[in-house]
N, C-alpha and C positions, 0 to 999 in steps of 0.2 A: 391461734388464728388459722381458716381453714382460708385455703384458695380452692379456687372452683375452678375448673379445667374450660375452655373454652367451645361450645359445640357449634358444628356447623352443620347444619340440618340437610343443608342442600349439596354437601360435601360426602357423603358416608360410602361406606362400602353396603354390599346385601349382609353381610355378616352384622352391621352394626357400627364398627368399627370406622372412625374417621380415616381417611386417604389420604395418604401426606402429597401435600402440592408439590407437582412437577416442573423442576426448571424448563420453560419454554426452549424450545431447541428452534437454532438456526437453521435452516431447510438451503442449503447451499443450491448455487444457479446450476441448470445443467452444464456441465463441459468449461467450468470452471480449471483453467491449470495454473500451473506453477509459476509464481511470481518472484524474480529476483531482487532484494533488496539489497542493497551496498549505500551504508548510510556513517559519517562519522559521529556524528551525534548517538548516543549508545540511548537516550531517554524519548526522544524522535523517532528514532530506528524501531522502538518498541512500540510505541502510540502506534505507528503505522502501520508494525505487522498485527498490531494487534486488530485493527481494524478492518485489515483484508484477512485475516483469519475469523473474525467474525461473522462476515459476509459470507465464508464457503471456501475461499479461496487456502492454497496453500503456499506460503512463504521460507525459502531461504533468503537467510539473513550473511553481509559482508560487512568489517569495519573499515577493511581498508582496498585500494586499489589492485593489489594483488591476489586479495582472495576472492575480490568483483572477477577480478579477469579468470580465475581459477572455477568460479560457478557458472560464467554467464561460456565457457569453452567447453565444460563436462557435462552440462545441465540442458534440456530441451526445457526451453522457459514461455509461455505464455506475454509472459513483460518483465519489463527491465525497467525496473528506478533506479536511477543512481545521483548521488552527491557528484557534486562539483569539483569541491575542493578535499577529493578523497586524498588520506595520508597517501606516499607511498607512490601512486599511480593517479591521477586524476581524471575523474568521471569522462572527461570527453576523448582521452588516451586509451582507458579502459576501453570504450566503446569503438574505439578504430580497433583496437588489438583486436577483440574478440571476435568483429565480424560475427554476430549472435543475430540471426534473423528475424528474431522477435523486435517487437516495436519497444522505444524508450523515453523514458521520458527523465529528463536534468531536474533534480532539486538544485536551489540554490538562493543563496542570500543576495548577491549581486547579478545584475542581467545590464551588463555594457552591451552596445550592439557588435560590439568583436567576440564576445561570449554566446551571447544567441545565434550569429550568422556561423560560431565553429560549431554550435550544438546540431542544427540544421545542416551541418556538412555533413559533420560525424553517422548523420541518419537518426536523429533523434525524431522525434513524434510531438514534442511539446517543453516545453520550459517552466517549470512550475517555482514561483518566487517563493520564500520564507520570511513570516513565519507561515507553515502549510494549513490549508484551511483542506481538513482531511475530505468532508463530504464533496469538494471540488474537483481534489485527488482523485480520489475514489469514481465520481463522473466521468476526468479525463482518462484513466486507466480504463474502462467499460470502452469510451469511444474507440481509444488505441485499439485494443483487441479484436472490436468486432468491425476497426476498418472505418469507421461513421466518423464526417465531417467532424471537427474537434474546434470550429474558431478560429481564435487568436490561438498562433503559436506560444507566445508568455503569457501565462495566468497568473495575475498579480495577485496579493494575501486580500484578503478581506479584511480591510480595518476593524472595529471595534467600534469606531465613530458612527462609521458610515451606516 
């Protein structure tokens, strides 16, 4: 049995020779910086870097509240995500220690109004409920940074129903 190679007429090179297809590249925004993530969820924590590193963006990553407060104090950071209920040091503690002038924003599973009124003291920018609906994320992170009207301070998940 003979297979026959497949040609693409409107793909070649001048030599003849087919061009092998180029992975599309992401063209990052101007003035894109450095984004702090501090997340206990270690499968979470990657979804989301991975998604603001495919945007352009550059990500350090934290698992727990100590090494939040160890990045967000040696690091000039664009934005701050941080969990809530970090081991060790918790998101809204991290976030007084550090005094980090970048804007932030709380992940989190529960939003009591004693949790969103401390995340709003602490100088947070937004409250992001779980499970995280990333294109959202990724919206409220954009507004944080360039400072634009954001809403509602808590962004609830987006059902699956709905």
């Amino acid at each position: 049995m003979t297979v026959k190679r497949a040609t693409f007429p409107h793909i070649t090179r001048e030599s003849g020779g087919a061009l092998p297809l180029a992975r599309p590249t992401q063209v990052p925004e101007p003035g894109l910086g450095l984004i702090g993530l501090a997340l206990a969820d270690g499968l979470t924590r990657d979804l989301i870097r991975l998604r603001f590193e495919r945007l352009g963006w550059k990500v350090l990553t934290a698992s727990d509240g100590r090494r939040a407060l160890h990045m967000l104090q040696t690091q000039t950071l664009a934005l701050i995500l941080l969990d809530l209920w970090l081991p060790q040091i918790n998101g809204l503690d991290v976030l007084r220690q550090a005094r980090n002038p970048a804007p932030a924003i709380i992940l989190s599973d529960v939003a009591s109004p004693e949790l969103v009124l401390g995340a709003a003291a602490a100088g947070a920018h937004g409250f992001v409920l779980k499970p995280i609906d990333l294109d959202a994320l990724v919206s409220r992170a954009r507004q944080a940074m360039t400072g634009s009207p954001a809403g509602a301070f808590v962004d609830k998940p987006r059902l699956a129903a709905q």
